[in-house]
C-alpha positions as CSV (number, residue, x, y, z in Angstrom):
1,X,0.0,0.0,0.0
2,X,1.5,3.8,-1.0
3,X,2.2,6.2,1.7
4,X,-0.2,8.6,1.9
5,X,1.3,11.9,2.4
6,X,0.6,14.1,4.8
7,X,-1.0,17.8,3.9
8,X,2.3,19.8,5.3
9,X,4.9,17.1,2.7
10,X,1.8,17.5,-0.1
11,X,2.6,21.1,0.2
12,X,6.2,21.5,0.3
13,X,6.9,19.2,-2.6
14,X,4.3,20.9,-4.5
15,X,6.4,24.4,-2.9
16,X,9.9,23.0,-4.0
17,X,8.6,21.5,-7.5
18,X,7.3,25.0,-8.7
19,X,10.1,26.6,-7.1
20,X,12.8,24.7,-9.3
21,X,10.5,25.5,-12.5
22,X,11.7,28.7,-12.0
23,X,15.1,28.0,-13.1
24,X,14.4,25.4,-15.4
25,X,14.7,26.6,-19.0
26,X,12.1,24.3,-20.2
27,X,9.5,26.4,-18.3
28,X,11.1,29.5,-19.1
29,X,7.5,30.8,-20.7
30,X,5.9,29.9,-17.7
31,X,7.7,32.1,-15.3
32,X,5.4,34.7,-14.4
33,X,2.6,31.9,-14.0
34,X,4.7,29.6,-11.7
35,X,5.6,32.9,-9.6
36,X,2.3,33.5,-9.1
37,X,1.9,29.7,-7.6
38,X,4.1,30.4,-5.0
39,X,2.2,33.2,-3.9
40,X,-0.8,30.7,-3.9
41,X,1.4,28.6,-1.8
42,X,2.6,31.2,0.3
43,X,-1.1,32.1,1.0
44,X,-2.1,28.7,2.2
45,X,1.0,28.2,4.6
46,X,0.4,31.9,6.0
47,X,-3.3,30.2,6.6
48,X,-1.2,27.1,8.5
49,X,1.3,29.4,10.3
50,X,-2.2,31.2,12.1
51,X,-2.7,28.3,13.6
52,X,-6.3,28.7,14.2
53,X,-7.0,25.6,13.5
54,X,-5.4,23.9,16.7
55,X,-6.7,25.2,20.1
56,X,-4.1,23.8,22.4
57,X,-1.2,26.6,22.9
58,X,0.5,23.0,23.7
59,X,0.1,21.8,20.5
60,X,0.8,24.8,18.6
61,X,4.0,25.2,20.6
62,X,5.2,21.5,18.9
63,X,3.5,22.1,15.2
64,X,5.4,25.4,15.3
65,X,8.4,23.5,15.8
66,X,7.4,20.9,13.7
67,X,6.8,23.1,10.4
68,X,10.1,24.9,11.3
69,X,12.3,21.9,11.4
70,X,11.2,21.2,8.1
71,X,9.0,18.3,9.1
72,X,11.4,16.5,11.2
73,X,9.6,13.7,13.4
74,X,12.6,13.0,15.2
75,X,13.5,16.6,16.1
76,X,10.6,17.3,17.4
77,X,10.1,14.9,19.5
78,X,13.2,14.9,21.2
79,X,12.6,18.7,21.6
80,X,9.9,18.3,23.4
81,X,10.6,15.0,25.4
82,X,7.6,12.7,23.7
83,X,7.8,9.6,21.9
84,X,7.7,9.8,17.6
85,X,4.3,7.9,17.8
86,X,2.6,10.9,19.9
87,X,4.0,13.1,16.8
88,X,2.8,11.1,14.1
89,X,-1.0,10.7,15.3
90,X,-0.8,14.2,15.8
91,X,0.3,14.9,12.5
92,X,-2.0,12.4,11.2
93,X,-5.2,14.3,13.2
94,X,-4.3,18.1,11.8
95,X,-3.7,17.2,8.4
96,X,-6.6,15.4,7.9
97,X,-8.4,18.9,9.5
98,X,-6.8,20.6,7.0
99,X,-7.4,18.6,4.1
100,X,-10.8,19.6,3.4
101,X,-9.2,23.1,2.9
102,X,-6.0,22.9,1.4
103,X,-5.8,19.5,-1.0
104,X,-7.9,20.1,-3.5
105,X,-7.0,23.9,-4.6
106,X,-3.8,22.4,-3.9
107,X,-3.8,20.2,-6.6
108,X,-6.2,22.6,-8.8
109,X,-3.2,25.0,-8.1
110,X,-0.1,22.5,-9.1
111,X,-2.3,21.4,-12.5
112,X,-3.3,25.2,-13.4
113,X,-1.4,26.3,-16.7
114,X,-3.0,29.6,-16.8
115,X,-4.0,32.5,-14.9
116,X,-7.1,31.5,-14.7
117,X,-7.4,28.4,-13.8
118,X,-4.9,29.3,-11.0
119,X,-7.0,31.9,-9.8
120,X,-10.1,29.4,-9.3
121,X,-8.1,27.2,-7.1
122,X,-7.8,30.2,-5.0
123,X,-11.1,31.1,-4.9
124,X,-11.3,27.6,-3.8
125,X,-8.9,27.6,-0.8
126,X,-10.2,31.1,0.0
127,X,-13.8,29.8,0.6
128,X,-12.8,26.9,2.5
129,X,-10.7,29.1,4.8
130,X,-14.0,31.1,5.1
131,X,-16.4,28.1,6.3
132,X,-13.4,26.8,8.6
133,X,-12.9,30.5,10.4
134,X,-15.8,32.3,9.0
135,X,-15.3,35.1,11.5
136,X,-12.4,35.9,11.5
137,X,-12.7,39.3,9.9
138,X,-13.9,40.8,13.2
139,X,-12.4,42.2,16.5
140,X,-13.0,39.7,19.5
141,X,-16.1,39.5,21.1
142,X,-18.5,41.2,17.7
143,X,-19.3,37.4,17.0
144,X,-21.8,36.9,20.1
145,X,-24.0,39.8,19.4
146,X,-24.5,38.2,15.3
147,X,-27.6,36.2,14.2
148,X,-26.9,32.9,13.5
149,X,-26.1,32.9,9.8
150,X,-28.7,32.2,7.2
151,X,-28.6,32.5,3.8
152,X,-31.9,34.0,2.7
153,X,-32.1,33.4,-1.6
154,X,-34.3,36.5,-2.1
155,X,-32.1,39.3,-0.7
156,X,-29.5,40.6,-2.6
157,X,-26.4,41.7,-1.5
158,X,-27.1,45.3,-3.0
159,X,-30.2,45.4,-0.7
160,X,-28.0,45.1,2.3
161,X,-25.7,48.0,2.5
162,X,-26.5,49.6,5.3
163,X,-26.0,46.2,7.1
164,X,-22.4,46.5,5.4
165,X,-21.5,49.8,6.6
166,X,-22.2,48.3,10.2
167,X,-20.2,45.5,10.1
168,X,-17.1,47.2,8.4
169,X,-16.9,49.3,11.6
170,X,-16.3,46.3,13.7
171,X,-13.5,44.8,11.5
172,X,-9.6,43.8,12.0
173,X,-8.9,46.0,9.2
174,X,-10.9,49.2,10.0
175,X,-9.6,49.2,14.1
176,X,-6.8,49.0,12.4
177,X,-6.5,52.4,9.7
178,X,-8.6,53.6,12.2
179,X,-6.4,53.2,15.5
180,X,-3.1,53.5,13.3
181,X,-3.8,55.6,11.0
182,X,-7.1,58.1,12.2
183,X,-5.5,59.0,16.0
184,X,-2.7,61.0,17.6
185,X,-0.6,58.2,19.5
186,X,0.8,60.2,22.1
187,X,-3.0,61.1,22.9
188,X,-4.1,57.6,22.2
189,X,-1.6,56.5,25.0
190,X,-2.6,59.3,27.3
191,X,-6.6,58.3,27.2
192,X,-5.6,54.6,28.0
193,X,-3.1,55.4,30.6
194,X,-6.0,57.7,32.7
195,X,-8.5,54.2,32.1
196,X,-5.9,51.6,33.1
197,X,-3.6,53.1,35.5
198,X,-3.2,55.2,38.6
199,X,-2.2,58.0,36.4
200,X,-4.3,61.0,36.5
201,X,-7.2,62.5,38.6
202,X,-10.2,60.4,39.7
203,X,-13.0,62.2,37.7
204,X,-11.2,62.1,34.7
205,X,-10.6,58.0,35.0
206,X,-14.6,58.4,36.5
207,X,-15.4,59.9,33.5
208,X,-13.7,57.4,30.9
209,X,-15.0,54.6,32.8
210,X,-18.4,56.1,32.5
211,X,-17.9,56.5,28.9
212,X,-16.4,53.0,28.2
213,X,-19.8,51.6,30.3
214,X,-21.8,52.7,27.8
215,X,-23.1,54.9,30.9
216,X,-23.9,58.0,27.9
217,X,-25.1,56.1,24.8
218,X,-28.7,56.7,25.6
219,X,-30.3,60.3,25.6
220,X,-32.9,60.9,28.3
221,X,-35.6,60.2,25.6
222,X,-34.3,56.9,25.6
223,X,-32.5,56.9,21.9
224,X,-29.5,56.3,21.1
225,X,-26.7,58.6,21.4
226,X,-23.8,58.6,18.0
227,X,-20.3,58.7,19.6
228,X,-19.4,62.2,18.8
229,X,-22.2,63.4,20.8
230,X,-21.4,60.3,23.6
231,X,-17.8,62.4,23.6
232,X,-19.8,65.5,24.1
233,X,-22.3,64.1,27.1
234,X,-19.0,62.8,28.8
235,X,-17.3,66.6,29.1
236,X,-20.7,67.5,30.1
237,X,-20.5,65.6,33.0
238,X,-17.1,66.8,33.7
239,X,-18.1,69.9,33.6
240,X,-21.0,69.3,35.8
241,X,-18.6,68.2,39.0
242,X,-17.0,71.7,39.5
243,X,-19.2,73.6,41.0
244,X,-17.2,76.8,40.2
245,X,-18.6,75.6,36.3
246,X,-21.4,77.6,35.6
């Protein structure tokens, strides 16, 4: 009976194969194509190296190892003081995990010989990625206030904008151009500081903390309050605990 290889050897032989077609004359027409495979590849081990798909820290701590030691059994588990069996039906669990997801744009990817068909094994991997961590797109903790999913066939995406415009606000992505991009840092580390620290008076850290609470989000007509004017209601306050404030 052949050796069935594991996902993580399926994907470096497929990596070292297109790699050497780079420098093969005989595929010399086919360079910009095979350079664009590697980045497929690339994008499929980046998935891997997130580890998402393992939830022991344990575990990642020795498939980290693992993928770094180029796959050596041995190594590994004499780095971590386990027997080679223990390695081998753990290697045998995860890639069978991560099948479903990588093998067959995998092999879609090694047979493509055009842009095209290269880009549909992709799509491929991409959507499996997608039902395997299908929220991953969103800052921790969004996920518990969502519906349960449900695909309704007579709603089109176009009818669902505003919906969009919500969401976007609670993505990686937008925290990120947001928080990086958007803010003074200096002041950014200034507001946290007075919230998580001993730093600063006590009704300005009563006044974040009232803030952060949600404590002005509602208006006294019970509606809800946008930030700006949640900003606005919070130096209201302030003002309102000196009494020499008029």
């Amino acid at each position: 009976m052949a050796y069935d290889k594991n996902i993580f050897e399926k994907l470096n032989d497929v990596y070292r194969d297109t790699k050497a077609r780079l420098t093969g004359d005989v595929f010399h027409d086919q360079i910009e194509l095979n350079i664009s495979k590697l980045k497929g590849i690339k994008e499929m081990t980046s998935f891997i190296n997130k580890f998402s798909w393992i939830k022991r820290e344990e575990t990642i701590e020795r498939f980290k190892f693992f993928l770094k030691s180029n796959l050596n059994v041995e190594q590994t588990a004499a780095r971590f003081g386990i027997n080679e069996d223990t390695i081998h039906s753990s290697i045998k669990y995860y890639s069978d995990k991560l099948k479903p997801i990588i093998e067959a744009p995998l092999t879609y990817l090694e047979e493509s010989t055009d842009f095209e068909s290269l880009e549909a094994a992709m799509k491929k991997f991409r959507r499996a990625v997608q039902l395997e961590v299908p929220n991953e797109y969103f800052l921790n903790g969004m996920t518990e206030l969502f519906p349960e999913q449900k695909y309704v066939p007579n709603c089109t995406l176009d009818e669902c904008r505003k919906e969009l415009e919500v969401l976007g606000l609670f993505t990686h992505m937008y925290a990120n151009l947001i928080l990086k991009g958007g803010c003074n840092q200096i002041k950014l580390a200034h507001i946290l500081s007075i919230l998580n620290s001993d730093k600063g008076n006590d009704q300005d850290w009563g006044a974040l903390k009232l803030f952060f609470d949600g404590e002005f989000s509602i208006s006294d007509s019970g509606e809800p309050v946008s930030i700006q004017g949640q900003v606005e209601r919070m130096f209201q306050w302030l003002d309102d605990q000196n009494p020499y404030n008029n």
